[in-house]
MIKE-82061 format. One record per residue (C-alpha): residue number from 0; x negated, y, z negated. Coordinates in Angstrom, 3 decimals, decimal comma, always signed. Layout:
N
+-----+----------+----------+----------+
!   i !       c1 !       c2 !       c3 !
+-----+----------+----------+----------+
! NUM !        X !        Y !        Z !
...
+-----+----------+----------+----------+
This chain:
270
+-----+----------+----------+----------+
!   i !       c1 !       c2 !       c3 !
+-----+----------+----------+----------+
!   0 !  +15,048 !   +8,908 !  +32,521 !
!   1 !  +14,754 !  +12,907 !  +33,364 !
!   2 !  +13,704 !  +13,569 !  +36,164 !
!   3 !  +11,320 !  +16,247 !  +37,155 !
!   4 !   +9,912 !  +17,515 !  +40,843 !
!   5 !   +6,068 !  +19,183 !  +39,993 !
!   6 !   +5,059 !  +21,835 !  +41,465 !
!   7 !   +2,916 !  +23,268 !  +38,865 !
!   8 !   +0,520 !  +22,127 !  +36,104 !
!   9 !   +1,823 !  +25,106 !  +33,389 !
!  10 !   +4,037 !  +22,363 !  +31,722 !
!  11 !   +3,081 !  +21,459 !  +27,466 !
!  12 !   +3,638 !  +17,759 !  +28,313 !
!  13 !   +1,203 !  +17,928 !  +31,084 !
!  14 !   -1,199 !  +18,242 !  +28,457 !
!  15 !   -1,718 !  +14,439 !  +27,503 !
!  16 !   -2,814 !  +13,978 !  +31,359 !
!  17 !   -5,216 !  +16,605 !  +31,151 !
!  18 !   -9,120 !  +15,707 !  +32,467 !
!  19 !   -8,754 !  +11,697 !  +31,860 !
!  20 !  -12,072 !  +11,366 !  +33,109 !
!  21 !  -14,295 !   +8,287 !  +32,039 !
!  22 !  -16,437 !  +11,373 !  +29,585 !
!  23 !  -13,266 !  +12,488 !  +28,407 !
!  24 !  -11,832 !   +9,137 !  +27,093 !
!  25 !  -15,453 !   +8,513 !  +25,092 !
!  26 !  -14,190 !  +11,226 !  +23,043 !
!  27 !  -11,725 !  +11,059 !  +20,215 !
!  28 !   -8,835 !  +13,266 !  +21,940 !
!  29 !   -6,553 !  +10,046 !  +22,451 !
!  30 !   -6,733 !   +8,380 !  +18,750 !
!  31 !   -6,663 !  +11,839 !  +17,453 !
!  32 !   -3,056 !  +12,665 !  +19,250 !
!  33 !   -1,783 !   +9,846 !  +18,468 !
!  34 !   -1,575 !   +8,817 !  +21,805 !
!  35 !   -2,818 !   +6,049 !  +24,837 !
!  36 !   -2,748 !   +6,066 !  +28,971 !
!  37 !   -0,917 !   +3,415 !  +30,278 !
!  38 !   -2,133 !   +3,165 !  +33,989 !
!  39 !   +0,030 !   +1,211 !  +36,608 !
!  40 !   +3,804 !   +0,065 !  +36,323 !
!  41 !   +2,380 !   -3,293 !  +35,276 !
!  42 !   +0,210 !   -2,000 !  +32,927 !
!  43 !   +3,652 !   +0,790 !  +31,859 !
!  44 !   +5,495 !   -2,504 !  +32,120 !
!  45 !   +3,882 !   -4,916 !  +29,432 !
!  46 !   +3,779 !   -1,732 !  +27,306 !
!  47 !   +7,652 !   -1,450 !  +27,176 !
!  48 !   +7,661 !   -5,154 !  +26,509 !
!  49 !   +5,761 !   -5,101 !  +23,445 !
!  50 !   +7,862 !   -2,329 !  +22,065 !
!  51 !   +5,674 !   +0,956 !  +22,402 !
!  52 !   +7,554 !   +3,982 !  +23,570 !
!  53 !   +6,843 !   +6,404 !  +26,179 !
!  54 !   +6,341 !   +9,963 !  +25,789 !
!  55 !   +6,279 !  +10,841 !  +29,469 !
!  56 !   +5,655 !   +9,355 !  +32,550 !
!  57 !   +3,826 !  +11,101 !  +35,631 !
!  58 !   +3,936 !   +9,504 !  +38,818 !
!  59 !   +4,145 !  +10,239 !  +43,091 !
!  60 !   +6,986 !  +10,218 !  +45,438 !
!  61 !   +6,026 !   +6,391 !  +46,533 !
!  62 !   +6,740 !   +4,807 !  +43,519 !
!  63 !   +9,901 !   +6,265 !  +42,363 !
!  64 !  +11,740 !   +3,234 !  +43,465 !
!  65 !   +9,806 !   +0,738 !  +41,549 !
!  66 !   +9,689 !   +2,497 !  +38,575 !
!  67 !  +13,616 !   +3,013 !  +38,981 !
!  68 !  +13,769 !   -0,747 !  +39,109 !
!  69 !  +11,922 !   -0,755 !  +35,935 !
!  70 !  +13,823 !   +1,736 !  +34,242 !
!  71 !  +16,989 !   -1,167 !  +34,817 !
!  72 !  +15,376 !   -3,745 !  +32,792 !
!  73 !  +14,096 !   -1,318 !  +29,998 !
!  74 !  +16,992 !   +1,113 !  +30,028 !
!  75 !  +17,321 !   +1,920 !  +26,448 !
!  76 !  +13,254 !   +2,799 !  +25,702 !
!  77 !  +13,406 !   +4,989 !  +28,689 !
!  78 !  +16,734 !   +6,692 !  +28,558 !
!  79 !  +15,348 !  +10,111 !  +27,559 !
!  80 !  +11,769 !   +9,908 !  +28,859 !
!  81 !  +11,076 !  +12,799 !  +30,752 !
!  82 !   +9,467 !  +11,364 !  +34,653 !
!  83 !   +7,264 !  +14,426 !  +36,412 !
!  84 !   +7,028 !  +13,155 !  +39,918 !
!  85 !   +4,093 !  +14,872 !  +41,883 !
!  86 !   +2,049 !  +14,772 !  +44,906 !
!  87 !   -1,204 !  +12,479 !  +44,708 !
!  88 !   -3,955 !  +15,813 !  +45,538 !
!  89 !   -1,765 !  +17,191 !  +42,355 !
!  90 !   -1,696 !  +14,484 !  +40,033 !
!  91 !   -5,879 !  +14,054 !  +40,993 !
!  92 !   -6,171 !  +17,546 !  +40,323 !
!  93 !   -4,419 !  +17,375 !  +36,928 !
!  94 !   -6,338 !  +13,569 !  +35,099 !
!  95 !   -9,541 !  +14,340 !  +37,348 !
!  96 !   -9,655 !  +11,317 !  +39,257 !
!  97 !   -7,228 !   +9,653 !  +42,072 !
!  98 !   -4,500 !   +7,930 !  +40,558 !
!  99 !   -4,261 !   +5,042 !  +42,930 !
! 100 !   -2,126 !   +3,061 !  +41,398 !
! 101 !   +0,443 !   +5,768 !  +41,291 !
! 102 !   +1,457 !   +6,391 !  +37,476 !
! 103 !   +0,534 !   +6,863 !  +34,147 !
! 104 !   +2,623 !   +6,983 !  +31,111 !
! 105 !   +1,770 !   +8,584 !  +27,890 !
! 106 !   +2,414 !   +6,598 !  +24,857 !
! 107 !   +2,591 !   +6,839 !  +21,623 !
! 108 !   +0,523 !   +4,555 !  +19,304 !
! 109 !   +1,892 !   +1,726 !  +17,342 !
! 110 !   +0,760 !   +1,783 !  +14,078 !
! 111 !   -1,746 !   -1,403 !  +13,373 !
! 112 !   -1,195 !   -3,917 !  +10,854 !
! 113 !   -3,586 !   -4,629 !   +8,512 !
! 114 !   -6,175 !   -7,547 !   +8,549 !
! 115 !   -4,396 !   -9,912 !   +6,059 !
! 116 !   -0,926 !   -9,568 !   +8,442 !
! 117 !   -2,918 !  -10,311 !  +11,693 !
! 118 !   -4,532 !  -13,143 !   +9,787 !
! 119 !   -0,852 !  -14,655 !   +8,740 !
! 120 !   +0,120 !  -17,535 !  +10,831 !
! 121 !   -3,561 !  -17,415 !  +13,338 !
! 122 !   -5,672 !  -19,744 !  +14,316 !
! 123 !   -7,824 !  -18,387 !  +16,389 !
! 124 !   -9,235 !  -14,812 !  +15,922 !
! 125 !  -11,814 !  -13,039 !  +17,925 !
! 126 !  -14,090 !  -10,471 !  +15,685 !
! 127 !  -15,699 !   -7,834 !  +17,956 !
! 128 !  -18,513 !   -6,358 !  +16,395 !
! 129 !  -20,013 !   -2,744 !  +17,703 !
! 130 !  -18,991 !   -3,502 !  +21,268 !
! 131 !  -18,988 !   -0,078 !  +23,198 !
! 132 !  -18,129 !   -0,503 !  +26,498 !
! 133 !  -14,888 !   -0,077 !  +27,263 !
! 134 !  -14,670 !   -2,528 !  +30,155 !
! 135 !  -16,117 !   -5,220 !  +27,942 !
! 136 !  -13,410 !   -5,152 !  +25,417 !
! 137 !  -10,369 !   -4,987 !  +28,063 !
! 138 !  -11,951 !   -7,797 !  +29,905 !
! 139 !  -11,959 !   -9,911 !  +26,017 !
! 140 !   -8,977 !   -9,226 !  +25,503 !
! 141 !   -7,867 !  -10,499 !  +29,095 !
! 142 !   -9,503 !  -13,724 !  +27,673 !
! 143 !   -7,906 !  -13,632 !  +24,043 !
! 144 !   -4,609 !  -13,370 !  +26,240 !
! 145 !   -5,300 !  -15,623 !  +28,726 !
! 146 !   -7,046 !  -18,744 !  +26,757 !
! 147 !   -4,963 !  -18,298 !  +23,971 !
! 148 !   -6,213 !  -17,100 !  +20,784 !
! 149 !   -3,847 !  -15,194 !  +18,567 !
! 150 !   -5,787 !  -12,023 !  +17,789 !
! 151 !   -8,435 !   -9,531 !  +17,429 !
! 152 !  -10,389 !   -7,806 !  +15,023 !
! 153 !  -12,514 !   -4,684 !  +15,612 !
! 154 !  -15,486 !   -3,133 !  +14,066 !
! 155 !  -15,080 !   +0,215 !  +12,850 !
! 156 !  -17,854 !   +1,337 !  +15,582 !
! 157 !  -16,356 !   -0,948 !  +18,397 !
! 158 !  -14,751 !   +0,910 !  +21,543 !
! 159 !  -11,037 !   +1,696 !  +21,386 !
! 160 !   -8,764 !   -1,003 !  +22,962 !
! 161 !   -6,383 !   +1,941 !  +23,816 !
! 162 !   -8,615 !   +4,024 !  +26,056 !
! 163 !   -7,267 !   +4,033 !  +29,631 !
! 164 !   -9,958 !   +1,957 !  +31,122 !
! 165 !   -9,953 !   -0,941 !  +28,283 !
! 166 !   -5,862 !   -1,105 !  +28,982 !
! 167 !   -6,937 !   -1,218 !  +32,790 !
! 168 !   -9,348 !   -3,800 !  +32,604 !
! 169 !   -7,160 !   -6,006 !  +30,420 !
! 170 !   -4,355 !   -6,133 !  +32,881 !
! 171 !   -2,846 !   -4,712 !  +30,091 !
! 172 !   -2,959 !   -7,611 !  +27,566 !
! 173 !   -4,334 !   -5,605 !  +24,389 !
! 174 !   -0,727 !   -3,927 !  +24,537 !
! 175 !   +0,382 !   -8,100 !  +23,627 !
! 176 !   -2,396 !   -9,409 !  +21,677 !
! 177 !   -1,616 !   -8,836 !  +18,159 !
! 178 !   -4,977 !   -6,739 !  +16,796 !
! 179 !   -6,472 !   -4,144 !  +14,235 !
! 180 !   -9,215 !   -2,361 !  +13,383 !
! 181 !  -11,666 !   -3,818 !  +10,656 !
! 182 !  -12,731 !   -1,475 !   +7,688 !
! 183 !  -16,199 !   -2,571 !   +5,901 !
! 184 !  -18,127 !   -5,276 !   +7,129 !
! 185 !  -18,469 !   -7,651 !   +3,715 !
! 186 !  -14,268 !   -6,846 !   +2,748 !
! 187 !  -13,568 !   -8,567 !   +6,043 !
! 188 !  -15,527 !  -11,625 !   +5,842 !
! 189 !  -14,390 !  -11,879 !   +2,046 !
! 190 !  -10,629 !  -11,875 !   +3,314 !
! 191 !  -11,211 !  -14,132 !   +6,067 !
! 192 !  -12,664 !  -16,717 !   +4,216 !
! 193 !  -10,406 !  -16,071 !   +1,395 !
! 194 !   -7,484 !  -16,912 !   +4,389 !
! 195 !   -9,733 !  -20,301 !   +4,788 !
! 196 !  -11,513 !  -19,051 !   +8,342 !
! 197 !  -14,385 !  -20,256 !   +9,315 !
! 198 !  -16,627 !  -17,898 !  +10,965 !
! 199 !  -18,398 !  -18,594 !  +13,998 !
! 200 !  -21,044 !  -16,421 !  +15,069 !
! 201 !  -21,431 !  -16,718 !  +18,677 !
! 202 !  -25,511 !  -15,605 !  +18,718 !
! 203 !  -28,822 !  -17,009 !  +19,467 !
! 204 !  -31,093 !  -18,626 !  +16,953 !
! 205 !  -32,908 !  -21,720 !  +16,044 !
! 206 !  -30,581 !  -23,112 !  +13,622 !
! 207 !  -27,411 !  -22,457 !  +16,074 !
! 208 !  -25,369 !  -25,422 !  +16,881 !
! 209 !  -24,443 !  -26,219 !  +20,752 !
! 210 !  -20,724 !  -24,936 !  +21,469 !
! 211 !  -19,832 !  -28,056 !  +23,021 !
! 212 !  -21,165 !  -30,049 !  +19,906 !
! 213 !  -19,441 !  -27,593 !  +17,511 !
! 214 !  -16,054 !  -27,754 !  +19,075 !
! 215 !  -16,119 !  -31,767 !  +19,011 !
! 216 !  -14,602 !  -30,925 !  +15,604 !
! 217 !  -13,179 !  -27,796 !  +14,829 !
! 218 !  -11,624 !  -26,088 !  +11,725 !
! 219 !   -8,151 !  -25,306 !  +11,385 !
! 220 !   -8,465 !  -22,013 !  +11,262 !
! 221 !  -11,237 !  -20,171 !  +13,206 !
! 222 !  -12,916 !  -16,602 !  +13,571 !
! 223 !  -14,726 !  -16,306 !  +16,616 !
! 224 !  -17,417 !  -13,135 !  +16,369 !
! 225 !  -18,930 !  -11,243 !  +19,209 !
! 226 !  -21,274 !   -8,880 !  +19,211 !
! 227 !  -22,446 !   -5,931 !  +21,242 !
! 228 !  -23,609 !   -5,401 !  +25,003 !
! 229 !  -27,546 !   -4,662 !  +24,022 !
! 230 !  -28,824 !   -6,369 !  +20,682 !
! 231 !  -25,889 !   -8,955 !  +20,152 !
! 232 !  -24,760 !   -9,198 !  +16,197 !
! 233 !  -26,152 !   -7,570 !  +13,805 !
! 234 !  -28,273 !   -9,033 !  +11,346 !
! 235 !  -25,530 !   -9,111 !   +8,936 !
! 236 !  -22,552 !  -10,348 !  +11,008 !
! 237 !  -24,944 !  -13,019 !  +11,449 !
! 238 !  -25,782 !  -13,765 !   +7,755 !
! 239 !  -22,316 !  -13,686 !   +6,879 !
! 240 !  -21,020 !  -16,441 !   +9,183 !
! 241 !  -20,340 !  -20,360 !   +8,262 !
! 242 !  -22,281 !  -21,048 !  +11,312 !
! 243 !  -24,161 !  -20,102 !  +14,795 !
! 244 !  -22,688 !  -21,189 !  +17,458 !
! 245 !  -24,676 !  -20,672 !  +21,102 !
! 246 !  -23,944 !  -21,619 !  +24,610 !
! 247 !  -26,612 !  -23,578 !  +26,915 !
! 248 !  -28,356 !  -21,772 !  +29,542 !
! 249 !  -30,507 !  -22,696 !  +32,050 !
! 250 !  -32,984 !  -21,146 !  +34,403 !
! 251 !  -34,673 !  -18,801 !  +32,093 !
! 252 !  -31,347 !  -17,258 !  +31,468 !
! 253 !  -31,019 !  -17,011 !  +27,765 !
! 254 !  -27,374 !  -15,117 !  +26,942 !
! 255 !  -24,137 !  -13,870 !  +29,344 !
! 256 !  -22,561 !  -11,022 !  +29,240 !
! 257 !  -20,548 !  -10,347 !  +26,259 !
! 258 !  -16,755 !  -10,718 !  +28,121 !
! 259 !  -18,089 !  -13,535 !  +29,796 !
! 260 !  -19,132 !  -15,341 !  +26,631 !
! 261 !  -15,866 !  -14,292 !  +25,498 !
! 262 !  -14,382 !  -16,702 !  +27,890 !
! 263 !  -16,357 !  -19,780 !  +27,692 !
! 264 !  -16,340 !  -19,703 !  +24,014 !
! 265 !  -12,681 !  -19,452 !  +24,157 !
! 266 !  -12,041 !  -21,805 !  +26,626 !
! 267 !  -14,023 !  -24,794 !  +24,568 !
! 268 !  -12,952 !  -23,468 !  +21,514 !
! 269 !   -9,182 !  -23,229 !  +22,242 !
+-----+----------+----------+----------+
């Protein structure tokens, strides 16, 4: 790596760090420059490991030495990756918030593949429909990672996977689980079931079948959808699934939170 003391914040590749306040990332700066926040050397870590490659990394005076040690094991992705090293009160000035876990790395985006090549070899996808906040889709994806499934599907509306705060939330799993982002609505469910998925709506309703009782006997090959924080799936989502699938509450409490649901329905569906 290059190494670089910071002493000002007049540099061009200071720009990707610029204002990465939680306002900032609802905007379209990051998919528009082709670029994602990697937050943490764990986070920095699991990027590496899937094969995405740095632009620059920013970091303080305390974590040198781990991210040294981390340079050893991913020598040849970070060989000429320029490494501004800064004091905290700096580095807060510069993203806008205090960078407690000491660095951020900007990366460049993979490109995605398309539906059909996530779909080749799955068994278990997760469909997000419309979900908009960001924690809610990094904590999914934690699940998808964590329980097992073998990839995910956004809406066209959903919330970015890549903002800061989604790859935060997720430990940084959505830099490992294999996913894409989902054109129209009715070409999606025609190529999934033309890939022989079932589709499983997770949603309320009177004619929706008990998750317990549906995964007695599951398909080979199943899309799981989700939908978002406020209304759940849309009308449509719901029309265009095999079946309804619901979890039992009790105590007046009729749904969970959407990352929640994520994980139960994962977990008896796996």
């Amino acid at each position: 790596m290059k190494w670089n003391t910071l002493d000002s914040l007049e540099h061009e590749a200071l720009q990707d760090y610029t204002n990465l306040t939680e306002v900032a990332l609802r905007t379209l700066s990051e998919p528009a420059q082709g670029l994602y926040i990697a937050e943490s050397l764990k986070v920095l870590e699991r990027a590496l490991g899937a094969g995405h490659q740095p632009r620059s990394i920013i970091t303080t005076p305390q974590w040198v030495d781990k991210l040294t040690q981390l340079e050893e094991h991913h020598a040849q992705s970070l060989e000429h990756t320029p490494v501004y090293v800064a004091d905290p009160a700096l580095l807060e000035y510069l993203t806008g918030f205090h960078v407690h876990r000491g660095t951020l790395a900007s990366m460049a985006r993979p490109e995605l593949p398309s539906v059909k090549e996530l779909l080749t070899g799955a068994r278990r996808i997760v469909v997000l429909e419309n979900i908009v906040d960001h924690t809610n889709v990094g904590a999914i994806f934690r699940s998808v990672a964590g329980l097992g499934a073998d990839g995910v599907i956004v809406s066209h509306s959903c919330a970015d996977p890549f903002y800061r705060r989604s790859v935060r939330v997720s430990m940084g799993t959505v830099l490992q689980v294999p996913w894409t982002r989902a054109g129209a609505w009715d070409e999606l469910i025609t190529t999934l079931h033309h890939e022989d998925f079932t589709i499983a709506a997770l949603a309320l309703g009177d004619n929706a079948r008990e998750l317990g009782e549906f995964a007695k006997n599951l398909p080979e090959r199943l899309a799981i959808v989700l939908g978002t924080e406020g209304e759940g799936l849309s009308p449509e989502a719901i029309a265009s699934a095999d079946v309804t699938v619901s979890i039992p509450m009790h105590h007046g409490v009729d749904s969970l939170n959407v990352a929640a649901a994520s994980a139960v329905a994962l977990w008896a569906l796996r």
